[in-house]
C-alpha positions in Angstrom: -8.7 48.7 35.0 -7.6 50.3 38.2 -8.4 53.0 40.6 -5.9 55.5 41.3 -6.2 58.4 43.8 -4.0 61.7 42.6 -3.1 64.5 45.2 -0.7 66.8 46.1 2.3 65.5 48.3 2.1 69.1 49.7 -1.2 69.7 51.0 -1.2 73.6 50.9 0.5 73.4 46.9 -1.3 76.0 45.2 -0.7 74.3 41.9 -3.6 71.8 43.2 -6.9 72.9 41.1 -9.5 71.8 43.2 -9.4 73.7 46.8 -11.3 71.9 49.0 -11.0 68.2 47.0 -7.8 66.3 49.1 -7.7 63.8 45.7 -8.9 63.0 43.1 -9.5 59.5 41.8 -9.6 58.5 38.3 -9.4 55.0 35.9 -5.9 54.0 34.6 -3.9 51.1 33.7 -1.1 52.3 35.8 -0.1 55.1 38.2 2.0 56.9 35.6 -0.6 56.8 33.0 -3.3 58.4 36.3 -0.3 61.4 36.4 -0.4 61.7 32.5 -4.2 61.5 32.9 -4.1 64.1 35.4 -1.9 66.4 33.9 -3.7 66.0 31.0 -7.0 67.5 32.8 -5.0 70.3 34.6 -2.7 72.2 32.4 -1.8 75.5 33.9 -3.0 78.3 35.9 -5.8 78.8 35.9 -6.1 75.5 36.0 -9.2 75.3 33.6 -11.2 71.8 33.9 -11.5 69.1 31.8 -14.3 70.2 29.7 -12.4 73.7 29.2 -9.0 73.4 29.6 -6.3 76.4 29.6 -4.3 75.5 26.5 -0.3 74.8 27.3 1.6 74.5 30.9 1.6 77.5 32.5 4.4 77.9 35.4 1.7 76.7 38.2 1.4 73.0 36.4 2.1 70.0 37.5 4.0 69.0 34.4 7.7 67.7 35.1 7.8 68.0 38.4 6.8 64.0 39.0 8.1 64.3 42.8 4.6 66.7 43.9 1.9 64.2 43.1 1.5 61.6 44.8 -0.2 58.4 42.8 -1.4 55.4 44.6 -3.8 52.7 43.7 -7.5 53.1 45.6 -10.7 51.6 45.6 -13.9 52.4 43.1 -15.2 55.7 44.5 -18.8 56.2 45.8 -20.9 57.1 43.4 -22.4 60.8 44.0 -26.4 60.1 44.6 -27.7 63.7 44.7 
């Protein structure tokens, strides 16, 4: 299974949920199921996470507006060695 990397086509959006994070790379078969995935994680405002997410799709989601994420195929990330 692939890599994708997820981000914003707008840099400044502030839909994007993780200030500070320029993507965010995550396993799918294909790049539309890494958007689903995505969206799946990040509702709405406030965003939540995926281990608390804000139930429904508040107006600052991503959801249905395909053309401001941008979905390409990337490489295995580093793993974090703390």
């Amino acid at each position: 299974m692939p890599w994708y990397a997820v981000r914003p086509r707008d840099p400044a959006d502030p839909r994007w949920p993780l200030p500070g994070t320029a993507e965010i790379v995550l396993k799918a078969d294909d790049a539309d199921q890494a958007r689903d995935k995505f969206e799946a994680a990040y509702p709405s405002a406030p965003f939540g996470s995926p281990a608390v997410p804000v139930p429904g799709a508040g107006p600052a989601s991503f959801q249905g507006d395909a053309e401001a994420l941008v979905v390409a195929e990337t490489g295995e990330p580093p793993a974090d060695r703390a």
